[in-house]
matplotlib code that plots the C-alpha trace (Angstrom):
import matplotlib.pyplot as plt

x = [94.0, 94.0, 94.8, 94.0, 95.8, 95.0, 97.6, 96.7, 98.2, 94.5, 92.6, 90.3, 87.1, 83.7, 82.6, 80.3, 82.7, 85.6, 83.3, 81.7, 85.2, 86.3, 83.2, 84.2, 87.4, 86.8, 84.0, 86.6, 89.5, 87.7, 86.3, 89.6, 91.3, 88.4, 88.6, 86.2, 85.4, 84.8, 89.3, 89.7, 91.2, 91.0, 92.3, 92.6, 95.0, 95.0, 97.0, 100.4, 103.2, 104.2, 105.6, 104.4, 106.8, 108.2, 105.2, 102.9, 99.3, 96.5, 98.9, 97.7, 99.6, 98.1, 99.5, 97.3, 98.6, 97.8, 98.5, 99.5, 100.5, 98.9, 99.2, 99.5, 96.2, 95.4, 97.4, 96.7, 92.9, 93.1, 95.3, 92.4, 89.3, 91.2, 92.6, 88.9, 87.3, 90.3, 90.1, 86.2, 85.6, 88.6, 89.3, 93.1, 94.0, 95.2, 98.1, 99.1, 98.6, 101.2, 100.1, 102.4, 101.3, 102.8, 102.2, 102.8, 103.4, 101.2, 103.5, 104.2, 101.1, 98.9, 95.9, 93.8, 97.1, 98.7, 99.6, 97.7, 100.7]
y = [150.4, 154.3, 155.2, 158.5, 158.7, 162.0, 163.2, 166.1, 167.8, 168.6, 166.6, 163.9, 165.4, 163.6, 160.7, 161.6, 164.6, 161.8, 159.5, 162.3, 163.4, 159.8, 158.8, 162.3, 161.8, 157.9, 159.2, 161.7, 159.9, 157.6, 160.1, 162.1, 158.8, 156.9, 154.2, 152.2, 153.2, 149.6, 149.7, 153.2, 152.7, 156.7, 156.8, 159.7, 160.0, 162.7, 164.2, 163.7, 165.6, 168.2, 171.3, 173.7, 176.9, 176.3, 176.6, 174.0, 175.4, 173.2, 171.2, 168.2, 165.9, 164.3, 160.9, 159.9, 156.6, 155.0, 152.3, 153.3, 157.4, 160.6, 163.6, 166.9, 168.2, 165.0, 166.3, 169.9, 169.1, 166.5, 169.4, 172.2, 169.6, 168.0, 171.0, 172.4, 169.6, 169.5, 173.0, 173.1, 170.1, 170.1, 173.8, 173.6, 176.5, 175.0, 177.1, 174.6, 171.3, 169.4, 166.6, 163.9, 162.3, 158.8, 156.5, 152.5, 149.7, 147.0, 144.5, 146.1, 146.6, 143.5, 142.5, 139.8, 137.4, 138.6, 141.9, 144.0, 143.7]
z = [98.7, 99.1, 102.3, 104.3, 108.0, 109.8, 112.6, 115.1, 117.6, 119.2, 121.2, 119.5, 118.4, 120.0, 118.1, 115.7, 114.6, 113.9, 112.3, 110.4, 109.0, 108.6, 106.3, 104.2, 103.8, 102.7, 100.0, 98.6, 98.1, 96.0, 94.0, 93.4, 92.7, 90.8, 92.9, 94.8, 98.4, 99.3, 99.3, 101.1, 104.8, 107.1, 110.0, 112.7, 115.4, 117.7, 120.6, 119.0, 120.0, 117.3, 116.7, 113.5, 112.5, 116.5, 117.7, 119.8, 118.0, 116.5, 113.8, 111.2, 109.2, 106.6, 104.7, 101.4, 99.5, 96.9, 94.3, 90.9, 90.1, 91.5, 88.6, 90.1, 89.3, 91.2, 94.3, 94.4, 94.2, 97.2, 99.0, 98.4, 99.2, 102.1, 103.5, 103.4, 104.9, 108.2, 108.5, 109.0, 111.0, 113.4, 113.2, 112.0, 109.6, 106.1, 106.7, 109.3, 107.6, 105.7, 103.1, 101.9, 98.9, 98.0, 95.4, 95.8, 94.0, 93.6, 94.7, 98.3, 99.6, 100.8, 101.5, 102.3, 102.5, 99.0, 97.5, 94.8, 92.3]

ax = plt.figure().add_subplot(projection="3d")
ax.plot(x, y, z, "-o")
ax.set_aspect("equal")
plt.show()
């Protein structure tokens, strides 16, 4: 159940850049967690309203979930690649995206009408 949600203060991308980033980010995640793709959910949202060191420039949030426990070479490899990856497609400096990393339990996420715990 991994789960990659983009936020950005910019205008959406066209198409084929969001779905282009999208796909990435899907094939990534799976990797860095060793889990299979055919479970990873991206998402991107753009045009939010948000504010970066009091200022209204290009800004990203970034939420990655998963089920069971991230290690911090986990995180600060998912940081580097993902920060990489935003900061070339949709031109936001890495100094002005924030990533929140949270693990779940099995038994409060669902899917498919149950849960995965």
């Amino acid at each position: 159940m991994p789960l990659i949600k983009v936020q950005i203060s910019s205008i959406a991308p066209e198409q084929e850049v969001t779905q282009t980033l999208l796909k990435t980010l899907s094939s990534k995640l799976a990797n860095h967690l060793g889990k299979p793709e055919s479970y990873v959910m991206t998402m991107l949202e753009a045009g939010i309203a948000m504010t970066f060191g009091g200022t209204f420039e290009p800004v990203c949030y970034v939420e990655i979930k998963s089920i069971g426990t991230m290690n911090p070479n986990q995180t600060k490899a998912m940081s580097l690649d993902f920060c990489t990856e935003i900061t070339e497609k949709l031109q936001i400096p890495s100094n002005r995206i924030y990533i929140e990393f949270a693990d779940a339990k099995g038994a409060m996420w669902g899917w498919n009408g149950s849960t995965f715990g």
